[in-house]
C-alpha positions as a Markdown table, in Angstrom:
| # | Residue | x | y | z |
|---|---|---|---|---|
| 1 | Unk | 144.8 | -41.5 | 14.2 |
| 2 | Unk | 144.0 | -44.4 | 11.6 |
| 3 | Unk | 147.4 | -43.1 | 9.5 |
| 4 | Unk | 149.3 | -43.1 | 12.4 |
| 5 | Unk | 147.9 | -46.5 | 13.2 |
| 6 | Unk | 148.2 | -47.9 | 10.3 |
| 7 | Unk | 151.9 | -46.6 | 9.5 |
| 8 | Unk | 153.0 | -48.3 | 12.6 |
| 9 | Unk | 151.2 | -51.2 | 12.3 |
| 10 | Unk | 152.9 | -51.4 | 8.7 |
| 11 | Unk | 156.1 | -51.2 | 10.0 |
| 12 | Unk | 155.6 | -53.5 | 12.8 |
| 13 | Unk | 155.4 | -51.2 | 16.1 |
| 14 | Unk | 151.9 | -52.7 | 16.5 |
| 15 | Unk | 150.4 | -55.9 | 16.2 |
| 16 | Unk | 146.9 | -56.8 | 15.5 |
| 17 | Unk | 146.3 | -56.9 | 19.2 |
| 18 | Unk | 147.1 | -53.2 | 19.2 |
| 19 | Unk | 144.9 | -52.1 | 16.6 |
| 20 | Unk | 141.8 | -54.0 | 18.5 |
| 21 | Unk | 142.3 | -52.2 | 21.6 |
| 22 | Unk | 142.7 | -48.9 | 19.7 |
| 23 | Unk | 139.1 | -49.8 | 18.1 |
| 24 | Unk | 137.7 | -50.7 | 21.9 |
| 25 | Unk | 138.8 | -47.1 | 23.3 |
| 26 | Unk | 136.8 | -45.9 | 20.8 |
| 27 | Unk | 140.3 | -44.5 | 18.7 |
| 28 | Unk | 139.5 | -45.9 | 15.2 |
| 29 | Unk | 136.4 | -47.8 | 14.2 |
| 30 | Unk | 136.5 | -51.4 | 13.9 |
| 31 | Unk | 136.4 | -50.7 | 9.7 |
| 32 | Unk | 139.3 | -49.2 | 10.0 |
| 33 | Unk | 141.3 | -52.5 | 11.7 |
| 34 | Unk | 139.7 | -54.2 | 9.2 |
| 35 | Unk | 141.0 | -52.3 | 6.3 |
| 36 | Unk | 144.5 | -51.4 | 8.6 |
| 37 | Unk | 144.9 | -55.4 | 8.6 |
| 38 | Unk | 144.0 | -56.3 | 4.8 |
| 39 | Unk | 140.8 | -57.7 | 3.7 |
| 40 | Unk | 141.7 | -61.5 | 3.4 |
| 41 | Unk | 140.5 | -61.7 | 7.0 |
| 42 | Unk | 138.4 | -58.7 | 7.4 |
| 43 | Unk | 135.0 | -60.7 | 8.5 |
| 44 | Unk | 137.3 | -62.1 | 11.5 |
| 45 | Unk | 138.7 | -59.1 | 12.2 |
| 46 | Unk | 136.0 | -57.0 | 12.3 |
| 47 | Unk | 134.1 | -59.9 | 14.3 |
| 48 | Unk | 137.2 | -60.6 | 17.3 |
| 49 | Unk | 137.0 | -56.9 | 17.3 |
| 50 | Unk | 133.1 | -56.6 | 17.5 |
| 51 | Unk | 133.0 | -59.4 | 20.4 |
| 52 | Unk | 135.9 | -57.4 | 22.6 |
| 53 | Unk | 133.7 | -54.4 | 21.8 |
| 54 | Unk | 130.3 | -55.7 | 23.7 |
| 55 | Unk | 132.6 | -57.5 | 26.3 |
| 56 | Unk | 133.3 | -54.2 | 27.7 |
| 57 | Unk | 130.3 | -52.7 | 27.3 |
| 58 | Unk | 128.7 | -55.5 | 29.4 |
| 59 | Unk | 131.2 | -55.8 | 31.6 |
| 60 | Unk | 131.1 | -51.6 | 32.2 |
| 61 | Unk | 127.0 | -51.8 | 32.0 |
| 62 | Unk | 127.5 | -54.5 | 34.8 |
| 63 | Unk | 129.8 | -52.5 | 37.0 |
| 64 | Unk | 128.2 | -48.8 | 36.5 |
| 65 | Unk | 125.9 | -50.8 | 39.3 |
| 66 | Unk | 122.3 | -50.4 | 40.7 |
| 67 | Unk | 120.3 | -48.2 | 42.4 |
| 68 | Unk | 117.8 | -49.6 | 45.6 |
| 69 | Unk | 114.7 | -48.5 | 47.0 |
| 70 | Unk | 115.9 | -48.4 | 50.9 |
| 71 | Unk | 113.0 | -46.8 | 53.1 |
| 72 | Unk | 112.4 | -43.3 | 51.6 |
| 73 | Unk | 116.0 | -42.8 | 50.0 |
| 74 | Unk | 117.8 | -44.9 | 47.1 |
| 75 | Unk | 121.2 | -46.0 | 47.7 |
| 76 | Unk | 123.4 | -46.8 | 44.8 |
| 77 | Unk | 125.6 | -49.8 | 44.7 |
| 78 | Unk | 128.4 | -50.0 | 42.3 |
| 79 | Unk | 129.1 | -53.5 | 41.0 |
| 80 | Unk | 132.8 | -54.2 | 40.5 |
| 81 | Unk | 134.0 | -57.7 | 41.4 |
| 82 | Unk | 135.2 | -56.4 | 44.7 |
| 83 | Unk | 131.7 | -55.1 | 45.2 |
| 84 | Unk | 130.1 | -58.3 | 44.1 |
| 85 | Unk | 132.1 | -60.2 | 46.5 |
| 86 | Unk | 130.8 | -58.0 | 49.4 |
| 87 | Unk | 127.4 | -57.7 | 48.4 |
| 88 | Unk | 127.5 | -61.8 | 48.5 |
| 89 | Unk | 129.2 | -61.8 | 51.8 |
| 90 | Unk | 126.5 | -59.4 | 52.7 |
| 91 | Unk | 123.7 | -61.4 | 51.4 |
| 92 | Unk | 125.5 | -64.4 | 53.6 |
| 93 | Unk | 125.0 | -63.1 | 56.6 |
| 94 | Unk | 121.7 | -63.2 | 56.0 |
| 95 | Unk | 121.4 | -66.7 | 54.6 |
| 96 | Unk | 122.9 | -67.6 | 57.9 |
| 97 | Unk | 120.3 | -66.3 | 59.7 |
| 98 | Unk | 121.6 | -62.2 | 60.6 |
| 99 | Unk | 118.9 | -59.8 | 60.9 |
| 100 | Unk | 121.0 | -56.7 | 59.9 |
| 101 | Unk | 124.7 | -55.8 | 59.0 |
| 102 | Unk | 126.7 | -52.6 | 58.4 |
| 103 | Unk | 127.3 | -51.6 | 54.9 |
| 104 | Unk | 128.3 | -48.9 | 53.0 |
| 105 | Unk | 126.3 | -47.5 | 49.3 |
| 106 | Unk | 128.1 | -45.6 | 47.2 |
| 107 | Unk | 128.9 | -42.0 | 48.3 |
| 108 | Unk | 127.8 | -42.8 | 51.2 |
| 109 | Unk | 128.4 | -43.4 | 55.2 |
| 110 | Unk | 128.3 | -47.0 | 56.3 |
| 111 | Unk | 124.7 | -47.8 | 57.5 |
| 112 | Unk | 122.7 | -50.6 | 59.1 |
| 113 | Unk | 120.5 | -52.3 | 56.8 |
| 114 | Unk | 118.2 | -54.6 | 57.8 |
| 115 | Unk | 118.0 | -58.5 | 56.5 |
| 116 | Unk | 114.9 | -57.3 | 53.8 |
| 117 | Unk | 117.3 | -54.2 | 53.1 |
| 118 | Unk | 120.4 | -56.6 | 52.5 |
| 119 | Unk | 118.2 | -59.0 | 50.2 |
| 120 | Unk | 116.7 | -56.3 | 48.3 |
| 121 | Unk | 120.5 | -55.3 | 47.2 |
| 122 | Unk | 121.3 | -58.8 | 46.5 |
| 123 | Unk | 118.4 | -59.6 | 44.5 |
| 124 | Unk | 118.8 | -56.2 | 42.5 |
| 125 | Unk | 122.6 | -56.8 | 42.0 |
| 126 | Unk | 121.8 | -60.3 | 41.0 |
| 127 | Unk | 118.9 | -59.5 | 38.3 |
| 128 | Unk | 121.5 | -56.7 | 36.9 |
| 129 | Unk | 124.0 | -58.8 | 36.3 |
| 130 | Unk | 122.5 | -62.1 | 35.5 |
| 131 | Unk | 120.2 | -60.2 | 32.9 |
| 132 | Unk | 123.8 | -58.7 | 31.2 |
| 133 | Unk | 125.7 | -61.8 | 31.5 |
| 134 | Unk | 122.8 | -63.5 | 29.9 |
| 135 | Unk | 122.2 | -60.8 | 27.1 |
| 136 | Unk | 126.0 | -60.3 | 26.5 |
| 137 | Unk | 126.4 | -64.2 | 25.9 |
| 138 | Unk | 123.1 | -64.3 | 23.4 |
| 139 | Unk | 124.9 | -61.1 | 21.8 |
| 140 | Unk | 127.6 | -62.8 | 21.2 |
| 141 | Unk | 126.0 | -66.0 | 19.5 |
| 142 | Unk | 124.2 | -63.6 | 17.3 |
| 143 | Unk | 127.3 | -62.1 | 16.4 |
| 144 | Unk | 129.3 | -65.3 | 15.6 |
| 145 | Unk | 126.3 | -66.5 | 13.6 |
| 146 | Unk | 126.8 | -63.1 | 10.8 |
| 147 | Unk | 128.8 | -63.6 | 7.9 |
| 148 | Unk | 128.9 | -59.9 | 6.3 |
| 149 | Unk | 131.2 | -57.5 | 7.7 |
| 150 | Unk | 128.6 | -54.3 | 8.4 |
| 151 | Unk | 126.3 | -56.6 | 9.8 |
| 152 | Unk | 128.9 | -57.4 | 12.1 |
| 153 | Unk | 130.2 | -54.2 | 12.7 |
| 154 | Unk | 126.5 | -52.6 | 13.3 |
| 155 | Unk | 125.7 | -54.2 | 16.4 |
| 156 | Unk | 125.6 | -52.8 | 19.7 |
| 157 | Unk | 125.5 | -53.8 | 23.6 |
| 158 | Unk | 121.7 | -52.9 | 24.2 |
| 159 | Unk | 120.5 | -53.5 | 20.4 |
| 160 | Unk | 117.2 | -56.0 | 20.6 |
| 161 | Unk | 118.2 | -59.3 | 19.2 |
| 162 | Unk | 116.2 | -60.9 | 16.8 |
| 163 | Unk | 114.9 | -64.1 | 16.8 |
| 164 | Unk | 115.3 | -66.8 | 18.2 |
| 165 | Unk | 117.9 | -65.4 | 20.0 |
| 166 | Unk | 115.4 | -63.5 | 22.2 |
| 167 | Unk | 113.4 | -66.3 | 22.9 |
| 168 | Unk | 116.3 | -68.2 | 24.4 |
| 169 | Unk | 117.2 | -65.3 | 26.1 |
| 170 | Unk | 113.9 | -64.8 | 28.0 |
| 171 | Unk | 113.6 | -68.2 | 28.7 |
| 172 | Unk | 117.4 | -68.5 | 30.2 |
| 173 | Unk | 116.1 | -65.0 | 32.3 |
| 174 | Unk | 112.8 | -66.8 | 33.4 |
| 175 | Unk | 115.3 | -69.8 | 34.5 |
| 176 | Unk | 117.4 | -67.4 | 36.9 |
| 177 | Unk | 114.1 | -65.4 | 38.0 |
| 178 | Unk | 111.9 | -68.3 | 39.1 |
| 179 | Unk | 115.5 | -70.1 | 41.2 |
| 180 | Unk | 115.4 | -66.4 | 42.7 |
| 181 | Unk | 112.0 | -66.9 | 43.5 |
| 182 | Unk | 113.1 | -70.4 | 45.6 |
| 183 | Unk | 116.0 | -69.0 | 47.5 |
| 184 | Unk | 113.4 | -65.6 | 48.5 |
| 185 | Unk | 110.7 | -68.2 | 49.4 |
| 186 | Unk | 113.4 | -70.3 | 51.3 |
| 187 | Unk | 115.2 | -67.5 | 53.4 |
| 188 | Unk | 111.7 | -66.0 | 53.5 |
| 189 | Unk | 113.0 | -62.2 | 54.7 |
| 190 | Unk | 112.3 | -60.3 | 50.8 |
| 191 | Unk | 108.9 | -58.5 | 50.4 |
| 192 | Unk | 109.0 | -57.5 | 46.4 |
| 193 | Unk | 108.2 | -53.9 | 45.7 |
């Protein structure tokens, strides 16, 4: 695939553009867009390549969803942005003062959850994606702070990141946690399990 890339690339049926997305669908490796593309720019290449890479991975971590503890079963609840909307739509029915609503889990048959049901997916959803979102956008300062081109290209969505980049992390999470905390306290329907 890399000769085939790189042949076309040569003889301009693909741009650059072309030879990142083949890297992100996992095609060729993000070296080989680097050395396709010529090494005068390799460290950029490698990172725009690198930072489209954990993008997706946060973005597909994020919508792969969550699963929630509802009476003696777990319901899973996928996270798309179409789902996100709902589950906040959901979640506003209880902020308005709605003691239950009908909903629908993955796979499954739409049910009637309860207010402390409907905030227990909210909060879970939340904490899943604030904790990504957060992690993604610390991944992507560490990446932008490398300079040498398999650092760069040995990072991956999930790796721990080093210091300070950690602390900040955990402190941001501790931020979005304790203003979780308020809103629970202030709607007063979520018992933590």
């Amino acid at each position: 695939m890399k000769k085939k890339l790189m042949d076309m690339y040569k003889s301009g049926v693909v741009e650059a553009s072309g030879l990142f997305k083949a890297a992100v669908r996992g095609w060729i490796t993000i070296a080989d867009v680097a050395e396709i593309l010529g090494d005068e720019n390799a460290t950029e290449t490698v990172r725009t390549a690198k930072l489209a890479e954990i993008s997706r991975m946060c973005n597909v971590t994020i919508e792969s969803g969550v699963d929630v503890q509802i009476g003696d079963r777990i319901d899973h609840f996928n996270l798309s942005n179409n789902d996100q909307n709902n589950i906040d739509s959901l979640f506003k029915v209880v902020e308005l003062g709605g003691t239950e609503y009908i909903y629908q889990a993955d796979g499954g048959k739409c049910s009637v959850y309860s207010a402390e049901e409907i905030t227990s997916i909210y909060v879970t959803a939340q904490r899943h994606i604030t904790k990504n979102t957060a992690y993604h956008n610390a991944l992507k300062q560490y990446v932008n702070s490398l300079s040498d081109v398999d650092e760069i290209s040995a990072v991956k969505y999930g790796d721990e990141l080093p210091a300070p980049y950690k602390e900040e992390l955990l402190t941001k999470l501790a931020v979005a946690e304790e203003q979780m905390q308020v809103i629970l306290n202030r709607i007063g329907v979520y018992k933590e399990s």
